[in-house]
N, C-alpha and C positions, 0 to 999 in steps of 0.2 A: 504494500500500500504506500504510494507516495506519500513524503512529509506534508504535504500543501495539495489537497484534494480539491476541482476545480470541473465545471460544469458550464458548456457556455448552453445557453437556451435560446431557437431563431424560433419566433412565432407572428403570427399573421394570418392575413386573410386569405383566402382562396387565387391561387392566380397573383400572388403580389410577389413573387418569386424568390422565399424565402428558404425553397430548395437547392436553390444555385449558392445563396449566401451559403449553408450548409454544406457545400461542397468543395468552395473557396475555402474555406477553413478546414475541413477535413483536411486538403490538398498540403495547404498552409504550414498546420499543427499537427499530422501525422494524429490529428481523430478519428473517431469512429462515430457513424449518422446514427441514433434510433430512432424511433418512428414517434410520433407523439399524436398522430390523426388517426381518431375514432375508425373511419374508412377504410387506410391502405392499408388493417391490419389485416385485409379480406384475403385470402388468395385468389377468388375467382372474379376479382375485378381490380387488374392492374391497369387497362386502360382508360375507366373511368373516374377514378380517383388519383391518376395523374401519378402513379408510382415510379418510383424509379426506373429507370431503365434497365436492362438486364444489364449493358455494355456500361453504367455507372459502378451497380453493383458489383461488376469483375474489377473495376479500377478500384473502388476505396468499399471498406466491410461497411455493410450495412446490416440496422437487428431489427426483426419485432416487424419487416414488411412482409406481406401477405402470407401469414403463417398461419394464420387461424381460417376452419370452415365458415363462410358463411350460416353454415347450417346449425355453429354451434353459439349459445349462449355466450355474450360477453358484457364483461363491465369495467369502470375506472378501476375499481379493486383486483381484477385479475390484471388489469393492462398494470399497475402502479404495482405489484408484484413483480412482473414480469420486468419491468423496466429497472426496479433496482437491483433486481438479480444483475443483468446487463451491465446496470451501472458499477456495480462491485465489483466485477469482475475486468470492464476496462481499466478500473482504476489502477487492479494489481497488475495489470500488465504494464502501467507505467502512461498509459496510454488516457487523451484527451476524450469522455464521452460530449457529444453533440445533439442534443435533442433536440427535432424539428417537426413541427407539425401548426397546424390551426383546431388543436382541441384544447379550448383553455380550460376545460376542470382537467384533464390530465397534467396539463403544468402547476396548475392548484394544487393538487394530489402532491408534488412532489416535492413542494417547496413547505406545503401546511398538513402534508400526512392526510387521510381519512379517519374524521372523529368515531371510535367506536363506542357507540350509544348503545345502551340497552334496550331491548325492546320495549316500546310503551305498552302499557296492557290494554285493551280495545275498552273496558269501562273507560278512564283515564281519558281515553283520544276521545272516547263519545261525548264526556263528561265536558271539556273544550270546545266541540265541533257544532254541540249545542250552546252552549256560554253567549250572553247578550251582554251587552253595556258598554261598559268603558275597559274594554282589555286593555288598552294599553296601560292606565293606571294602575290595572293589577299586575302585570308585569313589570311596571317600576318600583313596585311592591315589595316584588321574587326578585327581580333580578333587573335593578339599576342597570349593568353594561349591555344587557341586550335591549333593555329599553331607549337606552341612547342612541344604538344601532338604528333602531324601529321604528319609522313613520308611523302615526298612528292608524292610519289606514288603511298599513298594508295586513290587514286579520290572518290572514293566512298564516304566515311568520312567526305572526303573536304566539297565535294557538300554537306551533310546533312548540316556541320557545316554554311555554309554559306548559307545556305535556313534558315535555324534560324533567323541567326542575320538582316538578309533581311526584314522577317515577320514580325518579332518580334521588332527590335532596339535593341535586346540584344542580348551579345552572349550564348553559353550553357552553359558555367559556369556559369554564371548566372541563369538557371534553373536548372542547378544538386544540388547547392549550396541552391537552396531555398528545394528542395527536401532532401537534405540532412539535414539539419535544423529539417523537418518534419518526420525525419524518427523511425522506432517503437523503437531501441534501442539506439539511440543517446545521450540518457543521463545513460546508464544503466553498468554495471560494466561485462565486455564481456570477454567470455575464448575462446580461440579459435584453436580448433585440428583439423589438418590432419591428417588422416590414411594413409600412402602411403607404402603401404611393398614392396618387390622388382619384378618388375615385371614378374619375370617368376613365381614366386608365387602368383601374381595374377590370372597369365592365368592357372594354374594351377586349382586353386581354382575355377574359373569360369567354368573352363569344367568341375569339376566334381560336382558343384552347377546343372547343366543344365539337367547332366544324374536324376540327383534326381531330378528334378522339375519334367523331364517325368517320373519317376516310382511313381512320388506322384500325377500324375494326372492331368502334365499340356495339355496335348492332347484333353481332355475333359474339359479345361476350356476353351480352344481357340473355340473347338468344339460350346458352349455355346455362346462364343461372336460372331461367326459368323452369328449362328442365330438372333443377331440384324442386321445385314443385314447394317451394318454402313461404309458409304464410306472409302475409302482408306487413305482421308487425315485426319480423324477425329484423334487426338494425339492418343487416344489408339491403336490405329491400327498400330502406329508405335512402340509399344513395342518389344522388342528383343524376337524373338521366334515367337512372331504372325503371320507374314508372311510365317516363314519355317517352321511351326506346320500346317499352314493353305495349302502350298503346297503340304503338307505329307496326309489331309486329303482330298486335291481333287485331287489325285491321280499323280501329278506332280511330286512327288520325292518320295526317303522312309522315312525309319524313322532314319537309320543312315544319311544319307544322310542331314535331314533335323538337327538331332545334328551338326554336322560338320558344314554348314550354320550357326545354331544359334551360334557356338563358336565361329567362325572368327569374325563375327558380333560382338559378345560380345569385342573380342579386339582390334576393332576398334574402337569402344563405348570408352573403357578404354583406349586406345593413346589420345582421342580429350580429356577426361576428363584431362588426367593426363596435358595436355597440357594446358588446360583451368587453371586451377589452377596453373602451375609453372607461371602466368602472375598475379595471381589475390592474393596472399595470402602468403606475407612480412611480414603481423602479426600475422600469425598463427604456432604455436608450432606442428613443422612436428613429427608424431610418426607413429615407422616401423610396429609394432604390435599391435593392439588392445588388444589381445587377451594373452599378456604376463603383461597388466595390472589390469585384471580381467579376473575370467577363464569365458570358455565357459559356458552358460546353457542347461543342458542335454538334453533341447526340442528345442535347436535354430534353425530350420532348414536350417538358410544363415552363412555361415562362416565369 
């Protein structure tokens, strides 16, 4: 284990090409890429979630890309496992981990642990879910720091907050705080980039990532996944494209038709992301370009 353990994080919106920035580095600092996006941990859709290339993967190691079945259950708690196994293991090598992706609870996860809460018992939650009045003042009651957190508007929250401390006798700081304590990079020496370029250059970028995905053959990967005949709520199913690729192929729409669908989609994808992060990421060092700090590589197929 090196003296001085160290983590850089690229995170970003869809198409802001914060993959190339991860590969410049890798190149750079003899790192290693893992995956941080909910999607490209799929195997059976590398061209719609914009994975690596194969001819990247032979030039610098890549972890954690399309390894898992679509067809099987996953969660932050298995990926945030999985990634500090990874991470522990680079570090004994001596070696720079790189995490890159646009899933912000998996960088959440790794920086603040996942709080292990006890189950609330169903009276308790009912007993809440029912509750009229002034919650918020009852949870400034229980529990000051969550109620400083908490609009009072926002009930939903409350009532969690106060199902906790109910169960439990403590409040959630209390549990994020021991999780965070436990978390994989808590003692480690952490870089942390946004890619955010401006957005009509994203949606830009995005439409015309999409038209290539279909001329490089994403029609027939969806084709492929459908043949595992896998329910609708299963997460790969909700990949961007899956649905309007899959309506183009049972005869519901066309094929332009079904691009136009997949772009909107893509920049709604990209408002909730970029939105997700102007809340989440105070410490991170915003950059407009990836791609003006290392150039492109000749085979990247995601901008």
């Amino acid at each position: 284990m090196p003296a001085e353990k160290r983590a850089v994080l690229i995170a970003g919106p869809t198409a802001s090409g914060k993959s190339a920035l991860a590969l410049g580095r890798a190149r750079d600092e003899g790192g290693i890429i893992i995956n941080a996006d909910s999607m490209q941990i799929y195997r059976e859709l590398r061209i719609l979630t914009a994975r690596p290339t194969p001819e990247q993967e032979a030039e610098l190691p890549h972890r954690l890309y399309g390894w898992v079945s679509g067809a099987e259950p996953w969660s932050v708690a298995k990926w945030l496992e999985a990634a500090g196994w990874e991470i522990e293991n680079i570090w004994r090598s001596g070696r720079l981990p790189i995490l890159v992706g646009g899933t912000g609870l998996y960088f959440k996860a790794l920086e603040e642990g996942l709080a292990d809460i006890p189950p609330v018992p169903a009276a308790i939650r009912e007993k809440w879910r029912e509750a009229s009045g002034d919650l918020h003042a009852e949870l400034e009651r229980r529990d000051p720091q969550a109620a400083a957190r908490l609009e009072p508007q926002d009930r939903q929250r409350i009532r969690r907050a106060l199902e906790v401390v109910d169960a439990t006798g403590k409040p959630l700081g209390f549990w994020h705080n021991a999780a965070k304590s436990r978390a994989i990079l808590v003692d480690a020496k952490v870089e942390r980039l946004l890619v955010i370029p401006d957005r009509r250059e994203l949606h830009r970028r995005a439409e015309a990532r999409f038209a290539r995905m279909v001329e490089e053959g994403a029609v027939d990967e969806v084709r492929r996944l459908l043949e595992l005949d896998l329910p609708l709520s299963q997460p790969v199913m909700k990949a961007i494209g899956v649905r309007e690729l899959a309506d183009y192929l049972h005869g519901r729409s066309s094929l332009d038709e079904a691009r136009s669908q997949a772009t909107a989609a893509t920049r709604q994808y990209i408002k909730r992301q970029l939105t997700w992060w102007r809340h989440q990421t105070m410490d991170w060092t915003p950059i407009r370009s990836a791609l003006d700090l290392f150039p492109k590589p000749k085979y990247n197929s995601a901008p």
